[in-house]
C-alpha positions as CSV (number, residue, x, y, z in Angstrom):
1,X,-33.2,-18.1,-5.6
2,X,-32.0,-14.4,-4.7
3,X,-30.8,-15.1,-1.2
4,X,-28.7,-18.1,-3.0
5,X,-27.2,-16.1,-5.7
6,X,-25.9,-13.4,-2.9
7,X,-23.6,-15.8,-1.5
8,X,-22.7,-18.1,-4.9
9,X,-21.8,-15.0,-7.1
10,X,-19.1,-13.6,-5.2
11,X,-17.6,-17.4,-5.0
12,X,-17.6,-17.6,-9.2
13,X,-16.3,-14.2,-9.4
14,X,-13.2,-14.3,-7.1
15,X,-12.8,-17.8,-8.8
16,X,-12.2,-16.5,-12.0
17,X,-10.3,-13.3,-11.0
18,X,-8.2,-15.3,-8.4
19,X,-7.3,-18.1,-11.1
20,X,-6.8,-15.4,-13.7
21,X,-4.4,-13.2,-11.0
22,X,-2.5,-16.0,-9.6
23,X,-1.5,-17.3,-13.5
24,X,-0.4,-13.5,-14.4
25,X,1.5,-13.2,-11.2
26,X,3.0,-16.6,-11.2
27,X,4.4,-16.2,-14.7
28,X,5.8,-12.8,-13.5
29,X,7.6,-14.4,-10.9
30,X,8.8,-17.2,-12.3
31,X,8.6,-17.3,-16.1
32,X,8.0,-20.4,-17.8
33,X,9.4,-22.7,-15.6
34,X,8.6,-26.2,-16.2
35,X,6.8,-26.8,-12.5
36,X,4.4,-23.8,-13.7
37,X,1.5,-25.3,-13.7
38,X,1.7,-26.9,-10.0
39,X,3.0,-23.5,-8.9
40,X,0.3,-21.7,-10.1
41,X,-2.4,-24.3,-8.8
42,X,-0.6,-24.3,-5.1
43,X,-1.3,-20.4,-5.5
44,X,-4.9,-20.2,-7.1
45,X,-6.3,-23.1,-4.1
46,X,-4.3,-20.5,-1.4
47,X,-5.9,-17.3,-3.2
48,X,-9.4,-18.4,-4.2
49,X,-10.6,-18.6,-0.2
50,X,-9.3,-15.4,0.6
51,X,-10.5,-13.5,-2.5
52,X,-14.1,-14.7,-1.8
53,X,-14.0,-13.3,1.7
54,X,-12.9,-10.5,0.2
55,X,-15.6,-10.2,-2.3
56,X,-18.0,-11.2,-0.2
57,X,-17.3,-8.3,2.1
58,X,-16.4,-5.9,-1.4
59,X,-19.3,-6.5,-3.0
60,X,-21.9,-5.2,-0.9
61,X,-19.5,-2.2,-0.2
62,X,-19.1,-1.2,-3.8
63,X,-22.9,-1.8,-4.6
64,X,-23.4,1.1,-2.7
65,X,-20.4,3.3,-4.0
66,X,-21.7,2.8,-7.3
67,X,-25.4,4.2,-6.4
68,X,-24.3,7.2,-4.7
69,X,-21.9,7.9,-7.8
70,X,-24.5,6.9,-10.4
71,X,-26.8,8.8,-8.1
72,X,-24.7,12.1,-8.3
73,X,-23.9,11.5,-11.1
74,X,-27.5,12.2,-12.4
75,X,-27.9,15.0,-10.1
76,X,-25.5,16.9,-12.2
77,X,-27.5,16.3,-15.9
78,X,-28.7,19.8,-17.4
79,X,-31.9,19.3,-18.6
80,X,-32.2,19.6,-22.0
């Protein structure tokens, strides 16, 4: 089940930030133009396969950023 989730999470997460990023950029480019909708959905289906590369390759990467700062992180605690 592991091995599965490493390659479906990075697909549901660049889902959701791609459909959420290609709605806020579409609207900022166009406004509320009444082909928005079709616009948006031409970018998201464009977006979506690239931004899951991307997080596919990202995620791994800052995995291990976060444990070396988390991991220096706690080497600077006082003790108490």
């Amino acid at each position: 089940m592991q091995n599965k989730a490493r390659f479906i999470q990075p697909v549901v997460m660049s889902g959701i930030m791609a459909f959420m990023m290609t709605a806020a950029i579409t609207y900022m480019n166009l406004g509320g133009v009444a082909d928005f909708v079709a616009r948006w959905l031409h970018a998201f289906v464009i977006a979506w396969p690239i931004a899951a590369l991307a997080a596919s390759v990202a995620l791994p990467l800052s995995q291990r950023i976060t444990r070396t700062i988390v991991s220096r992180l706690d080497g600077f605690k006082q003790p108490c």
